[in-house]
N, C-alpha and C positions, 0 to 999 in steps of 0.2 A: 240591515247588517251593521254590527259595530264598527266604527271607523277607529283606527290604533291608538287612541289615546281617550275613549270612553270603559267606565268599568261599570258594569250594571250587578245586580245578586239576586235572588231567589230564594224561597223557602220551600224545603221539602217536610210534610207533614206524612205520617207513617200512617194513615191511612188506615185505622185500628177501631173495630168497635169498640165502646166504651160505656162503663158502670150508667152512668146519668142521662144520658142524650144521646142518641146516634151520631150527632155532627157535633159534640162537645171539642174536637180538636179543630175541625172546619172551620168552626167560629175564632174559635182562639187565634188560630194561624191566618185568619182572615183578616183580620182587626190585628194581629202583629205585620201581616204585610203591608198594611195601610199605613200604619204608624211609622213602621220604617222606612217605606217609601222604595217597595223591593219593586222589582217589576215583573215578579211569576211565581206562579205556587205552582208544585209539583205532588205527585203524588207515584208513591212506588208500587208496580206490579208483583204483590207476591201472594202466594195460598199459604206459606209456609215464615214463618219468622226469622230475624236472622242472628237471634239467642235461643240456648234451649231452652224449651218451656220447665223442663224439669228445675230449672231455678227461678221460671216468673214468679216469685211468691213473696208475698210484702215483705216474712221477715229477709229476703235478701234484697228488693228494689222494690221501693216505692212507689213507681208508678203502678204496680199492681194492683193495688186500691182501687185505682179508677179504670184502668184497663187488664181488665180479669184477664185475659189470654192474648199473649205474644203472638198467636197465631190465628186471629181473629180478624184477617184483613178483610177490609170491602173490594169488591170487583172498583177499580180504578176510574173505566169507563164510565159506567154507571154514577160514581161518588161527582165526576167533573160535570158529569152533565149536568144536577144538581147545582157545583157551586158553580156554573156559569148562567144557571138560572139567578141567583142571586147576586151575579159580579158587576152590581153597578155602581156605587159610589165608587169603587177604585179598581177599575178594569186592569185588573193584573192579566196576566198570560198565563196559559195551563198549559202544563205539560205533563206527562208520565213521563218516571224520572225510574227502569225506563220500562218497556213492555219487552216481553219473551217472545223471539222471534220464531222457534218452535213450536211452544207448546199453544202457538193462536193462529191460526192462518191467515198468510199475511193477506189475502182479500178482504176478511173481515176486520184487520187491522185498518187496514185501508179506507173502509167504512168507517170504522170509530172515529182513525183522526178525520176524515174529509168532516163528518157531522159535525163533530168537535169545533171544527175552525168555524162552520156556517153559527153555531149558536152560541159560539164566544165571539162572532163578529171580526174570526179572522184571528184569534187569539190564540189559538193552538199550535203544542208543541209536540211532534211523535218522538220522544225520546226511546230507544230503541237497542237491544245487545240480544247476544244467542242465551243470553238467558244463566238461571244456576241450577246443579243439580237439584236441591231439592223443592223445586216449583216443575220439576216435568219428571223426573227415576220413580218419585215413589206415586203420579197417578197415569202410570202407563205411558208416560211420552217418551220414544223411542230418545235416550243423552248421546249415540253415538254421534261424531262431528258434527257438533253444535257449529263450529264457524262453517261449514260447508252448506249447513240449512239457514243461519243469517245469510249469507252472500247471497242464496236464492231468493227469498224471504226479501229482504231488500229490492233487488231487482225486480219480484213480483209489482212490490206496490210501484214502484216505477211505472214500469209496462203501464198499469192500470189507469196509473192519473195522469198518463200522456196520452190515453187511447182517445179521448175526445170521444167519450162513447161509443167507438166502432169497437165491436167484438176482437177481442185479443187470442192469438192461438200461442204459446210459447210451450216451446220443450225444459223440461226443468223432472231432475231426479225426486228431487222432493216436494213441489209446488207444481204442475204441469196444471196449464190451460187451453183450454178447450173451448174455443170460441167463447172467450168469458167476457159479461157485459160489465160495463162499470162507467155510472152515470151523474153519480156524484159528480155536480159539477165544481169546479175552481169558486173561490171565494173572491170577486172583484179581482180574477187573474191570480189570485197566491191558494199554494195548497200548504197544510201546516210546515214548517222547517224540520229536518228528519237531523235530530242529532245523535248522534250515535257514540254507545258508550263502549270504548274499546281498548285496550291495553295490549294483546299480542299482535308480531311483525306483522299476518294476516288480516288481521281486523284493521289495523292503523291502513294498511293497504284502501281496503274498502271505506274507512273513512275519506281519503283522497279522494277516492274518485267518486263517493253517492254523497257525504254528510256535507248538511248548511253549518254544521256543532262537530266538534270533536266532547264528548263529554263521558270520561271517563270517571270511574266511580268508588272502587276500591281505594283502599284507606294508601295512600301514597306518598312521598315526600315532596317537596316545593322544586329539589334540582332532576327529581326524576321526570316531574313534568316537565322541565326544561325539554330536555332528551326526547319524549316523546311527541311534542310539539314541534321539534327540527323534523321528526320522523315525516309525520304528519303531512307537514308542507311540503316535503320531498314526495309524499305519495302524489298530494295534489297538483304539481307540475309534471309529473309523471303520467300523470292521468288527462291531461291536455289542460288543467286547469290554472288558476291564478291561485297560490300557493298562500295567499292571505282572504280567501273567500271561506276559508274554512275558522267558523268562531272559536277561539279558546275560550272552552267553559270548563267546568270542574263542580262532582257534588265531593263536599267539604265536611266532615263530621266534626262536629265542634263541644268543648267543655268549658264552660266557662261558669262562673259566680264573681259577684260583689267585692272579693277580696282572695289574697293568694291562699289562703287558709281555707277556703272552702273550694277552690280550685282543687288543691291536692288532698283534700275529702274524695273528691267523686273520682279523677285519675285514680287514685286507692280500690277505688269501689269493687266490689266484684261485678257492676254489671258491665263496669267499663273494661276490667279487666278480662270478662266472658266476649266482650265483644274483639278481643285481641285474637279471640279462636278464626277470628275474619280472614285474618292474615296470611299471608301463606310462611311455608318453612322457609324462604329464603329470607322475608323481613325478621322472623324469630332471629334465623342464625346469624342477621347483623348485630343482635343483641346480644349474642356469644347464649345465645339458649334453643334446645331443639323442641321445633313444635311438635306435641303432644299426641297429634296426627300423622307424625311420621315426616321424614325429610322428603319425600317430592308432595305432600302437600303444598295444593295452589292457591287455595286461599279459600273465599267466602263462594268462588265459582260450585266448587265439590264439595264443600261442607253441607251436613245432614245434622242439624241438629237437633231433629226431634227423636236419633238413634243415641245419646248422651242422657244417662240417667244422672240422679242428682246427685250423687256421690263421685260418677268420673267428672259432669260439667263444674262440679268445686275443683275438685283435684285439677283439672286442666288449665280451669282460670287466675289460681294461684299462682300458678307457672309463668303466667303472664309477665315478663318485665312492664314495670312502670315507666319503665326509659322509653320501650316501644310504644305506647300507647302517648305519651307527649309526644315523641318526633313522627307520631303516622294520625294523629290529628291535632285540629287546630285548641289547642288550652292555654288557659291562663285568663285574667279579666279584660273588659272590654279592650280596654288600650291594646293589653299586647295581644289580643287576637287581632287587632285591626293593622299592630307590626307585622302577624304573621303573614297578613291576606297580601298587605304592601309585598313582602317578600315574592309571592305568586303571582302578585302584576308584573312585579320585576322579570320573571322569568316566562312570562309571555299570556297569562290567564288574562279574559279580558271580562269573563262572565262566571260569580263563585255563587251556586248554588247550597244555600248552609243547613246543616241536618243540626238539631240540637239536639244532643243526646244525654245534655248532663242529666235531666229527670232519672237516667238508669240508676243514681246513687240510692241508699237504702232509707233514707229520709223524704217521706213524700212532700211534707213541707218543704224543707228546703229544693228538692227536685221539682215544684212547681213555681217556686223563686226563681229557681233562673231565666224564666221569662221576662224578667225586670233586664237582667243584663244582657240577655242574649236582643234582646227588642234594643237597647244602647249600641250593639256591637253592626246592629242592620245600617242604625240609622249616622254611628260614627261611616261607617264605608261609603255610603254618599256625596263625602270629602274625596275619594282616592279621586 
């Protein structure tokens, strides 16, 4: 565990088949975590994308070229097992950044990360949340309280990697066990660290009392993390725990290029501005604009965007203020991303896990340039 004056980062790679090679991003974000000198590569659990596909098309984003369909994920599990066959010049950490606590049951969850940890040598991360609508509504996974089947869900794998292999009986609405075995043993005594991605009073509750990680994921600001990190520690004392055992992490969506001119090229963009549909209506209305999906829209949780054809997904993302898309992620060049990240240490992040999402601009050239400065931006934070 971090001790309060270490900052480590992370790269989250979108985990996307691709035109050329099946692990043409694996490799890239392999070889940029090494270079940067991150300490985890992450990968996200989705079936579903989280732009509509009705606009993945070159003439609007570029990275289309090389990754034909937004909705073309690999099974996570499967992908990591993979790069932890290959993770040995620079033994990073894996983690799913994060898995669906519904739509997988959490035994066999439980089995992914135990495996995981045994054949990264102890390097696995079960990054973990109830999930979004459209990875379980549209293939039969019952959405109603999501956080009532994470709280089980968590408790499940609990139960299971403390059973020391004695058959587990637990009552549970949604998970019940039944003299269930579970044999996987510990990794040299460690089972992977469970960090959990949460943002409602609920969930931050559960964070307290089960996560090694608070790691929240939705596009957010630097003082709101503030807030829900006091939240946090209050759970965790609350919970009979030490109120700093809980890591501050954070995944981070970042825009960056070479110069402030090509920064506010991709901020402009429509993919960046499709990705503002993330958000929910209460960050739109700080921007004095109503989101498009209606005011109690909650963000990226209930968003469906494979029901947006390409005529409402323009219209929508139009709408996007550009204000909100700088202040709810990190933009600008390397330097002043690495002002922005300083700002998030200041307010208690100890662990920023970075998505790079400038490639969504409609220039494929320049959208695979910014790997020059987003690889600058790993290895300035090193310094914090």
């Amino acid at each position: 565990m971090d001790n309060a004056h270490s900052f480590r980062t992370g790269v989250l790679d979108f985990c996307l088949h691709t035109r050329f090679a099946p692990d043409l991003t694996f490799r890239a974000n392999r070889m940029i975590a090494a270079a940067g000198g991150v300490d985890s590569l992450f990968l996200p659990d989705h079936l579903t994308g989280v732009l509509p596909s009705s606009v993945w098309l070159p003439q609007f984003i570029g990275a289309a070229r090389w990754i034909p369909s937004v909705n073309a994920h690999y099974d996570p599990w499967t992908a990591l097992g993979y790069i932890a066959a290959q993770n040995h010049l620079k033994r990073v950490r894996l983690g799913i950044g994060v898995t669906d606590a519904g739509r997988r049951n959490p035994a066999v969850t439980a089995q992914a990360a135990a495996s995981l940890h045994w054949l990264s040598r102890g390097r696995a991360i079960l990054g973990i949340g109830p999930g979004e609508r459209e990875n379980n509504e549209p293939y039969g996974v019952e959405w109603e309280k999501p956080v009532a089947r994470f709280e089980e869900s968590i408790a499940t794998i609990r139960a299971l990697w403390d059973s020391k292999g004695e058959p587990v009986t637990r009552e549970s609405e949604y998970f019940p066990l039944r003299n269930a075995v579970f044999e996987v043993p510990p990794y040299r005594g460690t089972r992977p660290e469970i960090w959990i991605g949460a943002h409602g009073p609920r969930m931050i509750r559960t964070v307290g009392r089960y996560a090694d990680a608070w790691f929240p994921g939705y596009p957010q600001a630097a003082s709101d993390y503030k807030t829900g990190l006091e939240q946090v520690r209050t759970a965790a004392s609350n919970a009979g725990r030490d109120p700093f055992a809980v890591l501050p992490a954070a995944l981070l969506f970042t825009i960056t290029g070479s110069s402030r001119a090509q920064v506010d090229e991709t901020v402009g963009s429509l993919g960046a501005r499709a990705f503002g549909l993330c958000m929910s209506a209460e960050v739109w209305e700080r921007h004095g604009v109503s989101h498009p999906l209606g005011s109690a829209f909650s963000g990226l949780q209930d968003l469906l965007p494979q029901l947006l054809d390409r005529e409402t997904a323009l219209k929508y993302a139009e709408q996007a203020p550009i204000t909100m898309i700088r202040d709810y992620c990190l933009t600008g060049t390397p330097s002043e991303i690495v002002e922005k990240v300083a700002e998030w240490r200041d307010y208690g992040l100890r662990y920023a896990v970075l998505v790079n999402i400038s490639p969504f601009q409609s220039s494929v050239a320049k959208g695979l340039a910014t790997s020059i400065p987003f690889l600058r931006v790993l290895q300035k934070l090193r310094k914090l």
